[in-house]
Each structure stands twice: as structure tokens, then as C-alpha cells.
N, CA and C atoms as a LAMMPS dump frame, in Angstrom:
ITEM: TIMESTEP
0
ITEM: NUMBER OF ATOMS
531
ITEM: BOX BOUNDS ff ff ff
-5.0000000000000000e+02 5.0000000000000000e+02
-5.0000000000000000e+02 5.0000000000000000e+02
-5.0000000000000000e+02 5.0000000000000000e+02
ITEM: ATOMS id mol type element x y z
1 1 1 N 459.063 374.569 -306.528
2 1 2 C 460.431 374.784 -306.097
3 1 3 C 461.364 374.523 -307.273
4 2 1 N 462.354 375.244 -307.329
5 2 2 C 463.37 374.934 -308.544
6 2 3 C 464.52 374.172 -308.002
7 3 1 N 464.713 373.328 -308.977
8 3 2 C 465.999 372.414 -308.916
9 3 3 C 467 372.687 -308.157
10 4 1 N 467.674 373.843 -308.068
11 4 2 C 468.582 374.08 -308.003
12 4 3 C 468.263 374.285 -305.95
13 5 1 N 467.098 374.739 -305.962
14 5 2 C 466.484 374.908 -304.216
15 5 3 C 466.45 373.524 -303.845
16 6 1 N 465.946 372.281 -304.052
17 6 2 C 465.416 371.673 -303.893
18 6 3 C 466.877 370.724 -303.785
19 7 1 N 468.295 370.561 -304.445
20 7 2 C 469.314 370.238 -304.204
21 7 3 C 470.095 370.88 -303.381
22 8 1 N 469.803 372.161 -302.842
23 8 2 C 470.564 372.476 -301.643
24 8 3 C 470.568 372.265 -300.693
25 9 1 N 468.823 370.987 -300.59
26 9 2 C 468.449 370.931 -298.87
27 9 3 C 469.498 369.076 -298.647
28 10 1 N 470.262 369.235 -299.648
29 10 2 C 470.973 367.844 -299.506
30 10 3 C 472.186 368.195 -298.314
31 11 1 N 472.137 367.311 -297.415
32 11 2 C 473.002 367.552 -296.301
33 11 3 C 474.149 367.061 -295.968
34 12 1 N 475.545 367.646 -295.796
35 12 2 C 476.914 366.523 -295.989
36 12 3 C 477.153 366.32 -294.715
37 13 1 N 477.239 365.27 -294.145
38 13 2 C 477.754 364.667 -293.647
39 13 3 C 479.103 364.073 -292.86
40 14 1 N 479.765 364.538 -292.237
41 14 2 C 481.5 364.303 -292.333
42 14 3 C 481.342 363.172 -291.443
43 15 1 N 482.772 362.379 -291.596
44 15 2 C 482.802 361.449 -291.056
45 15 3 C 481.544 360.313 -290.717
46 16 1 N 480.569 359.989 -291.509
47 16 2 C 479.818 359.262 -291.523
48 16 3 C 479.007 358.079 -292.768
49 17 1 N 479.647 356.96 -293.194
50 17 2 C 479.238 356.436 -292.033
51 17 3 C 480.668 355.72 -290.878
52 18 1 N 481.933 356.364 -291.56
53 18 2 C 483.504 355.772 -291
54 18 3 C 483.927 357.051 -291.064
55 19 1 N 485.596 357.381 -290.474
56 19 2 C 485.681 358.765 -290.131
57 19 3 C 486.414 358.792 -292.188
58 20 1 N 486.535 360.047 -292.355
59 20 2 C 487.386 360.064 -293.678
60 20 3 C 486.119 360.118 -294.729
61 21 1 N 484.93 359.358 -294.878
62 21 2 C 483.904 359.692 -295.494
63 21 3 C 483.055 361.33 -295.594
64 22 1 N 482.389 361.583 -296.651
65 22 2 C 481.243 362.799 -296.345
66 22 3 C 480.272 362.574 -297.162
67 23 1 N 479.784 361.618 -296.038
68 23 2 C 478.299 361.045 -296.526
69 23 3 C 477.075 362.13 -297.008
70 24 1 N 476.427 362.275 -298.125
71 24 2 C 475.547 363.329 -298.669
72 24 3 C 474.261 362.751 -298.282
73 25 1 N 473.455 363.154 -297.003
74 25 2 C 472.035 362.86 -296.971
75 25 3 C 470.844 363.436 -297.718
76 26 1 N 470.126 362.592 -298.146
77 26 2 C 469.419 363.026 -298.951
78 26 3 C 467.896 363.332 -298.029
79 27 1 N 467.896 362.872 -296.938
80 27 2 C 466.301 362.62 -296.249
81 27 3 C 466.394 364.226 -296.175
82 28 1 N 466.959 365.512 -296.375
83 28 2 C 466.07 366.708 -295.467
84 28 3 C 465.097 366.504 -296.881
85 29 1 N 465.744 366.924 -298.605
86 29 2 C 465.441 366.676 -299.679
87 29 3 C 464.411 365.945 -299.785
88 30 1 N 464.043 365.018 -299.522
89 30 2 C 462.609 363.753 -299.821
90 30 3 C 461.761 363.983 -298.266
91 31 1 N 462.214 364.798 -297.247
92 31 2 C 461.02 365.075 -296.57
93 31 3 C 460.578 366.64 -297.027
94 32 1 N 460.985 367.053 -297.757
95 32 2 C 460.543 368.213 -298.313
96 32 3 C 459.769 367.931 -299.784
97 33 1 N 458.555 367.758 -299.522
98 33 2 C 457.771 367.743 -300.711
99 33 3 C 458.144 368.353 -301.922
100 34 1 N 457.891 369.698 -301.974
101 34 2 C 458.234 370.024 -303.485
102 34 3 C 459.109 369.95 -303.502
103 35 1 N 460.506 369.671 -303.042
104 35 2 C 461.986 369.502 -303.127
105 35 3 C 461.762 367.819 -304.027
106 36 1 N 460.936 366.802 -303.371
107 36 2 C 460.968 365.459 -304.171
108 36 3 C 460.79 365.858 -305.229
109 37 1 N 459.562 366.075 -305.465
110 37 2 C 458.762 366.815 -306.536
111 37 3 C 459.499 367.168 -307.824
112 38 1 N 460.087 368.344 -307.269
113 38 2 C 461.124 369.11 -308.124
114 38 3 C 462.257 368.354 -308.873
115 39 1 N 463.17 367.052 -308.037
116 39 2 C 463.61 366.288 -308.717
117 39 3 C 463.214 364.952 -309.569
118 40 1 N 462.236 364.613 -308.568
119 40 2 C 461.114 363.371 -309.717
120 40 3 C 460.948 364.309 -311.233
121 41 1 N 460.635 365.503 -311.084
122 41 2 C 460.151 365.986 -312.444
123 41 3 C 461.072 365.981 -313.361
124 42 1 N 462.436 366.049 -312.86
125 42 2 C 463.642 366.754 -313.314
126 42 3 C 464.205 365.856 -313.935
127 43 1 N 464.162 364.033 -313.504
128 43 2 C 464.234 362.801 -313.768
129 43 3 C 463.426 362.422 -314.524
130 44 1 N 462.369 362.7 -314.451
131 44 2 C 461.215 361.977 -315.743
132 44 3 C 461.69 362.99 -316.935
133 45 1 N 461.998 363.791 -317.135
134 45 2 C 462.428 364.711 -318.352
135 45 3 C 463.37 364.098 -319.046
136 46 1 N 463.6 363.199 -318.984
137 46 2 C 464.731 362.727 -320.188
138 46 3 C 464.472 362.314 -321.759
139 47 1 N 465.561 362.703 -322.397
140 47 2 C 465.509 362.756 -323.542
141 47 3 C 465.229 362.05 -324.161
142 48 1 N 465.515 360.616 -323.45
143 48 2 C 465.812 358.636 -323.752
144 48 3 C 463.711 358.894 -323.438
145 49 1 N 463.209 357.907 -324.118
146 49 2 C 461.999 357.298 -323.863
147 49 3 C 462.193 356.225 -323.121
148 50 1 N 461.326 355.626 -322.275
149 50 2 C 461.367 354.947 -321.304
150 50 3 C 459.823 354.418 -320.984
151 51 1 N 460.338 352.656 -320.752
152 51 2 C 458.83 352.421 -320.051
153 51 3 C 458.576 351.632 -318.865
154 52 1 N 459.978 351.985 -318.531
155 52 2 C 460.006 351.155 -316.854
156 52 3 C 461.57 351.86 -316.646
157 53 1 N 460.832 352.359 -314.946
158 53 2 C 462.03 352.785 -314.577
159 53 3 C 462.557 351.518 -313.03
160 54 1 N 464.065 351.473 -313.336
161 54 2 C 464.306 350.181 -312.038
162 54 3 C 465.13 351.03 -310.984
163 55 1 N 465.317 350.474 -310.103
164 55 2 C 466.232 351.348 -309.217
165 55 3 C 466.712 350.48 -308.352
166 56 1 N 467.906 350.673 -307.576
167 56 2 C 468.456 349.806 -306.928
168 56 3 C 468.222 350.318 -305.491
169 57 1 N 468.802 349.145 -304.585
170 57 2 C 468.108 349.458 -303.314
171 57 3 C 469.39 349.908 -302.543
172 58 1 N 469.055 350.269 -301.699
173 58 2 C 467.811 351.093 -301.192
174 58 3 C 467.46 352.501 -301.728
175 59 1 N 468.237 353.504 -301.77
176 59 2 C 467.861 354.728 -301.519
177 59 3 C 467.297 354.856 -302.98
178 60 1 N 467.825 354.084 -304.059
179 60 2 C 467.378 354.35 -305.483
180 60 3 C 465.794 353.983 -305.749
181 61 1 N 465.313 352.849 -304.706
182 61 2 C 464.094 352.893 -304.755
183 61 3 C 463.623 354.072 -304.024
184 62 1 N 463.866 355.22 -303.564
185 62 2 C 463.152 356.306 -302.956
186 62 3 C 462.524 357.048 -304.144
187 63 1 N 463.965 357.293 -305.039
188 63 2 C 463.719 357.983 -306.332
189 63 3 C 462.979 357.456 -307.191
190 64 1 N 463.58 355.929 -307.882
191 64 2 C 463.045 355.537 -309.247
192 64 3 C 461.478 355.479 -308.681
193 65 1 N 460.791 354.999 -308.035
194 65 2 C 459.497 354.431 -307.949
195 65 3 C 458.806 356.141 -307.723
196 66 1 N 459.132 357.417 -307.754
197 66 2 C 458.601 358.176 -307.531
198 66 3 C 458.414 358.831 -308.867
199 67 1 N 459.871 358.6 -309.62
200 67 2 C 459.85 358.815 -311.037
201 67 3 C 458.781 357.815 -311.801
202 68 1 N 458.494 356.622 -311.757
203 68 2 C 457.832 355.992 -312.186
204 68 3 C 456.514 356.43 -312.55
205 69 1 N 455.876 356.993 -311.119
206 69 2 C 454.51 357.449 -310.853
207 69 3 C 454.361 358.219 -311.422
208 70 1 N 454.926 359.661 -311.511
209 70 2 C 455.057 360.583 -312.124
210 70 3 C 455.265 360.221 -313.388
211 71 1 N 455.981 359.38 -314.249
212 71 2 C 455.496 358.96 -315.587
213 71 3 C 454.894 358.443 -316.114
214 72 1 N 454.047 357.559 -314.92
215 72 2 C 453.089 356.713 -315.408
216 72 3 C 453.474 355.483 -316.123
217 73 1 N 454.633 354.518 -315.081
218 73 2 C 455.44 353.717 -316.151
219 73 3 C 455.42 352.71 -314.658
220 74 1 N 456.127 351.236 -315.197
221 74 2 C 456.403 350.316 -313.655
222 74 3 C 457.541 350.537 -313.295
223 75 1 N 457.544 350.228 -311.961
224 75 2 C 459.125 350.209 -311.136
225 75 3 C 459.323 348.874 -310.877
226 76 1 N 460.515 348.641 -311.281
227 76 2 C 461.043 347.499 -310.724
228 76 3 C 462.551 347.017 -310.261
229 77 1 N 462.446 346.915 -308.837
230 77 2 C 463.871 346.616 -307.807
231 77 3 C 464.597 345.804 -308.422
232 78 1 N 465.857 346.597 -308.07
233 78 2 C 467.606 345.478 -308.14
234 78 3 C 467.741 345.661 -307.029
235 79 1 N 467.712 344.55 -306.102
236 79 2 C 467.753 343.724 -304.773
237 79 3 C 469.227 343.506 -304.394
238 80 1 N 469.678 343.753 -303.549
239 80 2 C 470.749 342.421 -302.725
240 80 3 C 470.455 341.515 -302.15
241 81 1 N 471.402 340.541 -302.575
242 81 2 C 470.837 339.452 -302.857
243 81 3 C 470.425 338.267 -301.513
244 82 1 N 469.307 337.339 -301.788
245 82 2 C 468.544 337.281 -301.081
246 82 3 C 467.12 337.598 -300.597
247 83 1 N 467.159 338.622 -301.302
248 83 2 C 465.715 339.648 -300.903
249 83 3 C 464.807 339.527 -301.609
250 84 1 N 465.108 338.506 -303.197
251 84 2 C 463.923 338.539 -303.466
252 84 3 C 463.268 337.309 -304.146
253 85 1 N 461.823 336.627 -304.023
254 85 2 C 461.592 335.523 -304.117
255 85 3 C 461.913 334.823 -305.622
256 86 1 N 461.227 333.662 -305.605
257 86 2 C 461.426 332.776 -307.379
258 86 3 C 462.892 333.251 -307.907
259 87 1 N 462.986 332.754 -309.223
260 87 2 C 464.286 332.688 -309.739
261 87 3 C 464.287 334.1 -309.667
262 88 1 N 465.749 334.158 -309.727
263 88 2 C 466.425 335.132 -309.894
264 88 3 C 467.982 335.049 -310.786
265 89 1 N 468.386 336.15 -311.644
266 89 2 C 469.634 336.403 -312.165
267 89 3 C 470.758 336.984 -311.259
268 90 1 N 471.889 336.992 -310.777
269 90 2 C 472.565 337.835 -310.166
270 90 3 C 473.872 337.988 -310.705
271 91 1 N 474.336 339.084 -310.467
272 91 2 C 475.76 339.75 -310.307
273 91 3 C 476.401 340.376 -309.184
274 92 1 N 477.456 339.714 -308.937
275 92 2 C 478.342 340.687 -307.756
276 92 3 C 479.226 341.364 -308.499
277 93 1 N 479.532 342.219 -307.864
278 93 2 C 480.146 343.037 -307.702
279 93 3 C 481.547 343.504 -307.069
280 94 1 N 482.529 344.314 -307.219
281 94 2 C 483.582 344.636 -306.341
282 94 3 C 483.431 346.056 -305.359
283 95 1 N 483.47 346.041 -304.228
284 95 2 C 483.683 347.151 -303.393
285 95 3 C 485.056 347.038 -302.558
286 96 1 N 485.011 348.614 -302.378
287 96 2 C 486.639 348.709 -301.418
288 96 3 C 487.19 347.911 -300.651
289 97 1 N 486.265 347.311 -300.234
290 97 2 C 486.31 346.749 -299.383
291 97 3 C 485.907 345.304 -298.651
292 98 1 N 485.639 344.755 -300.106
293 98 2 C 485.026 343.258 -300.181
294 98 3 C 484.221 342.779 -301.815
295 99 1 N 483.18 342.421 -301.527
296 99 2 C 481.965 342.094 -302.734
297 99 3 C 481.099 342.267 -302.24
298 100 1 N 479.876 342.631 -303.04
299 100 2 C 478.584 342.277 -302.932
300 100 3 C 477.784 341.727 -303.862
301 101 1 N 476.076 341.499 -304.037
302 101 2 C 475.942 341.08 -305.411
303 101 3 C 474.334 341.483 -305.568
304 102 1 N 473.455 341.862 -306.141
305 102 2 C 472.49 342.743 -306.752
306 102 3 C 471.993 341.343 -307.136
307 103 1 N 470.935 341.233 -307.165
308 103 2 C 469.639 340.45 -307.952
309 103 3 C 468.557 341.022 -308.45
310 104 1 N 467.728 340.451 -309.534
311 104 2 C 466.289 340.89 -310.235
312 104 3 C 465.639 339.585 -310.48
313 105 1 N 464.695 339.448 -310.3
314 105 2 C 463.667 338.559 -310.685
315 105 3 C 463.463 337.995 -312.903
316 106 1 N 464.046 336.796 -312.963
317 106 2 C 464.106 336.717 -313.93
318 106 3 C 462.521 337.242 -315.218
319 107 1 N 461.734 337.371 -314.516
320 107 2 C 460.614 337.993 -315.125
321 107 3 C 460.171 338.956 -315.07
322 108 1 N 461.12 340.449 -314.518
323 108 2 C 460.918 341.26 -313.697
324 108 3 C 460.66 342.267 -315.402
325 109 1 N 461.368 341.681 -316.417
326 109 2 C 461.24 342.44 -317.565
327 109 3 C 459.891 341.656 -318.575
328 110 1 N 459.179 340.905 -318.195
329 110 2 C 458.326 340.55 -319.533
330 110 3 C 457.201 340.674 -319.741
331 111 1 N 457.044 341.121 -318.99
332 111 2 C 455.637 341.803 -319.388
333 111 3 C 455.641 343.297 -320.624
334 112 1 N 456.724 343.822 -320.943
335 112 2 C 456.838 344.421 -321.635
336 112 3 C 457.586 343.98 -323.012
337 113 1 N 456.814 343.916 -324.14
338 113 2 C 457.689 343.633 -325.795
339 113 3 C 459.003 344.015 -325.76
340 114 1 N 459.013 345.332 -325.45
341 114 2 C 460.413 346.043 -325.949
342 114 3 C 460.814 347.039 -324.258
343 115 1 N 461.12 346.582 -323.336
344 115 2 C 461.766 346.774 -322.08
345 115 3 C 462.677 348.118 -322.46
346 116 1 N 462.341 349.1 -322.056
347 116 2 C 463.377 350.748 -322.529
348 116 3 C 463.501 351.019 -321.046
349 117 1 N 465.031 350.848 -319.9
350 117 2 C 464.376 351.005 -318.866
351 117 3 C 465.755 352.467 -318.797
352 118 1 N 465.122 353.127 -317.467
353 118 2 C 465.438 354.08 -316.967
354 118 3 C 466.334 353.524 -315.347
355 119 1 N 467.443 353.706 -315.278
356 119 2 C 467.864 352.829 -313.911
357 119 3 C 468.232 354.414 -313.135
358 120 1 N 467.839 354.195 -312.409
359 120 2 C 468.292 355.16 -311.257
360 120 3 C 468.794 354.745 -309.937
361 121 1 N 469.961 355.612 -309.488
362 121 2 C 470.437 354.933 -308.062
363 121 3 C 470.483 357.02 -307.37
364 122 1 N 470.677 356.638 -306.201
365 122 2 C 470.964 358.067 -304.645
366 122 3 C 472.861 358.466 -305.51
367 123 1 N 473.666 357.637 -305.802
368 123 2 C 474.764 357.963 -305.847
369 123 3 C 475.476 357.273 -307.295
370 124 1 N 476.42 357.873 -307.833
371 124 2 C 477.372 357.222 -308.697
372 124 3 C 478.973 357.831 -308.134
373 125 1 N 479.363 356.541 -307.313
374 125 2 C 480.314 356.774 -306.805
375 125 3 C 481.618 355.821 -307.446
376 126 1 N 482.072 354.935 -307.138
377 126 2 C 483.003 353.75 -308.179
378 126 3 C 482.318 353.332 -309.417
379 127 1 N 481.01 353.263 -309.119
380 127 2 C 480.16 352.725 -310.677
381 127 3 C 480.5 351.137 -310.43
382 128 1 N 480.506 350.462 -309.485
383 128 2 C 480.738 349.14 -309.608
384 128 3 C 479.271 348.543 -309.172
385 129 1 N 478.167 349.352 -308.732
386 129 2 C 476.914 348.774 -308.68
387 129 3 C 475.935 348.763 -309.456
388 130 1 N 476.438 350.166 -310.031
389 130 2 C 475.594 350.56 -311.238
390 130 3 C 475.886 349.602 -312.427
391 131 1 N 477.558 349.772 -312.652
392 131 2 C 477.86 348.197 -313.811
393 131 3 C 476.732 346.904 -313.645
394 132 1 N 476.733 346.165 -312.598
395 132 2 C 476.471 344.903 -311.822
396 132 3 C 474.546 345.47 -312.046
397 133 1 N 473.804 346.325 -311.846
398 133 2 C 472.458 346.455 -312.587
399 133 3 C 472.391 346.577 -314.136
400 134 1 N 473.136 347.416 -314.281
401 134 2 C 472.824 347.804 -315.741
402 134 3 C 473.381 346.468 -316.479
403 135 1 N 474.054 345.313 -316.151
404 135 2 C 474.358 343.514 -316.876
405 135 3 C 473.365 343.175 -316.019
406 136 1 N 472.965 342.985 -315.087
407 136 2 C 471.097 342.589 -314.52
408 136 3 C 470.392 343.449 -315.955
409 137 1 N 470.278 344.118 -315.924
410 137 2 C 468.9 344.525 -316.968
411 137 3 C 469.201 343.985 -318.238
412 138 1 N 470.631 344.252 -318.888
413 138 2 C 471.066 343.599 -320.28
414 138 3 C 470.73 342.442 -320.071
415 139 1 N 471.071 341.124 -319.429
416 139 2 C 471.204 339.694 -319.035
417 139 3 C 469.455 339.507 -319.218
418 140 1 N 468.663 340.154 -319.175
419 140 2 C 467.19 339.784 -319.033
420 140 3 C 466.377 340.266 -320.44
421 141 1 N 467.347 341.336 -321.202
422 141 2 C 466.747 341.425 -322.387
423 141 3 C 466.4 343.146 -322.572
424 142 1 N 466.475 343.805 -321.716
425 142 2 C 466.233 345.266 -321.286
426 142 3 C 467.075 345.931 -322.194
427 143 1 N 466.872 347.195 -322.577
428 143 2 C 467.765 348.405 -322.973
429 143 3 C 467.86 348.967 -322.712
430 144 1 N 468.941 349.579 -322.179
431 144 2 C 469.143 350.921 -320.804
432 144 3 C 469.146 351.994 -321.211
433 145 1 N 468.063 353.012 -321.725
434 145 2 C 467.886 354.536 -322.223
435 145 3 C 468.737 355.485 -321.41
436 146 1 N 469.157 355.42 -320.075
437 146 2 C 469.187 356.037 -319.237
438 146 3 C 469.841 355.702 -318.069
439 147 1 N 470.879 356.491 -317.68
440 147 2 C 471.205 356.507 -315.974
441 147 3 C 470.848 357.521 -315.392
442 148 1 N 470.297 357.485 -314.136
443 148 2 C 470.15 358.548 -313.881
444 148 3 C 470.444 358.83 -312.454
445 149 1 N 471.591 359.804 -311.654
446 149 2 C 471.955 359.74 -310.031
447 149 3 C 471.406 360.68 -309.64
448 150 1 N 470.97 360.815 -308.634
449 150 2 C 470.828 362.603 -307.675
450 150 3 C 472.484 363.302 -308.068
451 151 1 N 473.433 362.306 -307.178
452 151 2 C 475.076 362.882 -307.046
453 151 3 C 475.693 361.795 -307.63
454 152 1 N 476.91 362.326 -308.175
455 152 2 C 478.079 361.793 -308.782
456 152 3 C 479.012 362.351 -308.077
457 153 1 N 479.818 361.45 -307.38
458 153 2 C 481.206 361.713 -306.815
459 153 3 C 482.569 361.777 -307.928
460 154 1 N 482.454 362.647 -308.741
461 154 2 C 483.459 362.617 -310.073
462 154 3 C 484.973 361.758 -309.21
463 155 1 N 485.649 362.037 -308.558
464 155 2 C 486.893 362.035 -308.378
465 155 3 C 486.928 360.352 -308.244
466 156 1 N 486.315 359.721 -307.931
467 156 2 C 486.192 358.03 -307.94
468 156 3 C 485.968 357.424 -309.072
469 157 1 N 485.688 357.989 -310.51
470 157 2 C 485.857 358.018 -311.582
471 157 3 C 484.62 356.519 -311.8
472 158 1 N 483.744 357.028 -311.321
473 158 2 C 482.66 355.675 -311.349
474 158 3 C 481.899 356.041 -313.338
475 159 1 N 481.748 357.014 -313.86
476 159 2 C 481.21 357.508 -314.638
477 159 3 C 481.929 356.665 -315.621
478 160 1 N 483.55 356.759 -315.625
479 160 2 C 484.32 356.374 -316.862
480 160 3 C 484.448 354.616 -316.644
481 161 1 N 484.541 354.099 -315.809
482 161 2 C 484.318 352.713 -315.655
483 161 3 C 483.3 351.908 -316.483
484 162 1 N 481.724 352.84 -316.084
485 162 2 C 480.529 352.593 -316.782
486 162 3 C 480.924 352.983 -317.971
487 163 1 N 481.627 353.683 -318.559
488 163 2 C 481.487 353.87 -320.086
489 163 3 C 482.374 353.013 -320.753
490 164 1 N 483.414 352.594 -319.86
491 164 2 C 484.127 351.678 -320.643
492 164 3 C 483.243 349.99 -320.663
493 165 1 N 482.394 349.786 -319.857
494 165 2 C 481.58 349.152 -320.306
495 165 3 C 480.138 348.999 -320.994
496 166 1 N 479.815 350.566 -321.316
497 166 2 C 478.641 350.755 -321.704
498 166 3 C 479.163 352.138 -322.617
499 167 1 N 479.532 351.838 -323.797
500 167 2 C 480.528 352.828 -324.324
501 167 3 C 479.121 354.1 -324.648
502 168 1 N 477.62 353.55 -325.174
503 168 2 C 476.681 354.552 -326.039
504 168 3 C 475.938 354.848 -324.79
505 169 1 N 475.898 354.663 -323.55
506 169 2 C 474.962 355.034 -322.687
507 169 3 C 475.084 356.68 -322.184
508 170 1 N 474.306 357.03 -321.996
509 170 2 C 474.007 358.436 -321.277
510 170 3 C 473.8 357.762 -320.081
511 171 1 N 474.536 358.781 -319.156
512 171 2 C 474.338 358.956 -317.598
513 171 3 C 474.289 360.561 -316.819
514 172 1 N 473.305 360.587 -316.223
515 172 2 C 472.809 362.031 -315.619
516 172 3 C 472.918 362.39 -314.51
517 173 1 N 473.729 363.077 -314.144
518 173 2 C 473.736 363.335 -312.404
519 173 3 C 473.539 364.521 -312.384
520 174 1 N 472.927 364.717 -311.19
521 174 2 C 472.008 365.692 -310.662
522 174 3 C 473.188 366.999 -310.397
523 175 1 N 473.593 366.211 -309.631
524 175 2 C 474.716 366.975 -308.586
525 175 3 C 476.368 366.268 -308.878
526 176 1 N 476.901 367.057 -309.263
527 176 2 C 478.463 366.658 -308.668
528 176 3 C 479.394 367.202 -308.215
529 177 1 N 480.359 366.414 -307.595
530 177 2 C 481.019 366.877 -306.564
531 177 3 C 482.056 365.948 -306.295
């Protein structure tokens, strides 16, 4: 299936999950095999080398850990927090509408010399979660080759936030809108 098929089976949503939202589902997309397929491949193609891809939860673990396989590399979760055992590093975060805060396992990077990771999330919408992983992966010693979204909501300007704190990073979205 080609990319471009395989992003059309993404489904919008109005008014969900509050009225005024248009939530982009991704499940027709990931129950359609070669539709995953087609974007796991499309994600492991990056230019950046990479030897661990992380992803945040939830929906980013659908992707990164599929990209992983397909590269033959480890996955490893950015949690909210709570979720995950032994020490941990954390960062919160700001949302519209409160805080939240992302955790990783302080050893989640050492098993590898030189940590090149690939972070992937379902969305880049404010960029205030993606910031709050991508200082989880810096804070542990990691180098971020890579962002990588299905969708980017341009008009929430999450892209330029991340660059004003990550001025040399590349970030890749699939889809925007």
C-alpha cells in the first residue's frame, strides 16, 4: 500500500473528545495491516541513524515499538507518571488546560554507549509533550536524531516551540493539517 493510501484511512472526528475539537483517529489506519506497514516503513526511513526508538504513551507506543521491530532496534516508553517502576526522571509539562508530567526509567538509556534515539508520538499538536520527552531523553544522556508524528496540527504552532528549544533538531510529520 502507498503512503499516501494508507493516510487516508485516518478518520476525523468532530466534536470529540469535547465539542469544538476534531479528533484524528488513527485505529481504521493500524487495523489495516499494510496501511501500519506502509507507515512503520515510512518512519524507519530516516535520514538521522538511530538505535532506539522511544515513544510516548499511549498512542506513540502503537507506532514507535512497530518502528522499532521493523528496524531491528529497542523501544523504550515515556510514561505518565506513575506508571513506571524503580527510579525514575520526570518532567511536567503545560496543557490548556492544567499540567501533566511524562517519566522514563533512569536506565532506560544504558545499555547503549552512544543512545541515537528516534522519539515518536500519534500527534504534534502544542509541542508541550514532545518538549517534556525530548529533556527526558537529553536529562539521561540520549541524542535525539529524530522526531517523528503521523499528524502535525500546524496552526497550534507546536513545531516552532520545539525549535525554539531544540534549535538543530529535525521533526517529521506525516500528515498536516
Amino acid at each position: 500500500m502507498k503512503i499516501d493510501e494508507a493516510l487516508a484511512l485516518i478518520r476525523p472526528v468532530p466534536d470529540f473528545p469535547i465539542p469544538g475539537i476534531l479528533f484524528q483517529d488513527i485505529a481504521p489506519l493500524i487495523a489495516n495491516p499494510k496501511a501500519y506497514e506502509a507507515v512503520t516503513k515510512e518512519f524507519a526511513q530516516t535520514q538521522s541513524p538511530f538505535n532506539l526508538v522511544a515513544g510516548i504513551e499511549s498512542r506513540g507506543f502503537i507506532l514507535a515499538s512497530a518502528i522499532a521491530i521493523d528496524s531491528a532496534v529497542g523501544f523504550v516508553p515515556i510514561r505518565k507518571a506513575g506508571k513506571l517502576p524503580g527510579p525514575i526522571v520526570k518532567r511536567d509539562y503545560g496543557l490548556e488546560y492544567g499540567s501533566d508530567s511524562l517519566e522514563m526509567q533512569v536506565d532506560a538509556l544504558t545499555h547503549l554507549l552512544n543512545p541515537q534515539v528516534l522519539l515518536v508520538d500519534d500527534v504534534l499538536a502544542t509541542g508541550g509533550t514532545l518538549i517534556a520527552a525530548l529533556e527526558l531523553i537529553s536529562d539521561l544522556g540520549g541524542e535525539i536524531c529524530e522526531v517523528a508524528v503521523l499528524l502535525e496540527i500546524s496552526a497550534l504552532g507546536g513545531r516552532e516551540r520545539i525549535l525554539a528549544a531544540f534549535p538543530e533538531l529535525k521533526i517529521r510529520a506525516l500528515v498536516q493539517i
